[in-house]
Phi, psi and omega in degrees: 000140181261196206228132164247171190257149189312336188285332176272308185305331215278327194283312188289303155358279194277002140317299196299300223289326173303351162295330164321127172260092178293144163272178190270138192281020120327289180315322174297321210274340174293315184293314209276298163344321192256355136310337172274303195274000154282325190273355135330307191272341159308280180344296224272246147044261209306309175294341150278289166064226178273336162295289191312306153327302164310316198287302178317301171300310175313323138306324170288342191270328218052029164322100163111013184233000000 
């Protein structure tokens, strides 16, 4: 592999990142919307869940009444 000098990495650099396709701040504000309501619906998953798990152990231990 050959070796460059920092001033040709610095240039092929900022060559790659103009290549870069940014999203629209639409885009962003859609994506990042739909990552808060998947981690609802994950929360919301795990805490039924983890009810339903207690409740089973609780019947099986006889835990809890």
């Amino acid at each position: 592999m050959a070796k460059t000098n920092p001033f040709e990495f610095l240039q092929q650099v900022r060559n790659e990142a103009a290549k870069v396709t940014w999203p629209t701040r639409k885009e962003t504000m859609v994506t990042t919307a739909m990552v808060f309501v998947m981690v609802i619906i994950a929360a919301l998953f795990f805490l039924a869940a983890d009810q339903i798990i207690r409740f089973g152990v609780g019947l099986i231990l006889g835990v809890g009444r």
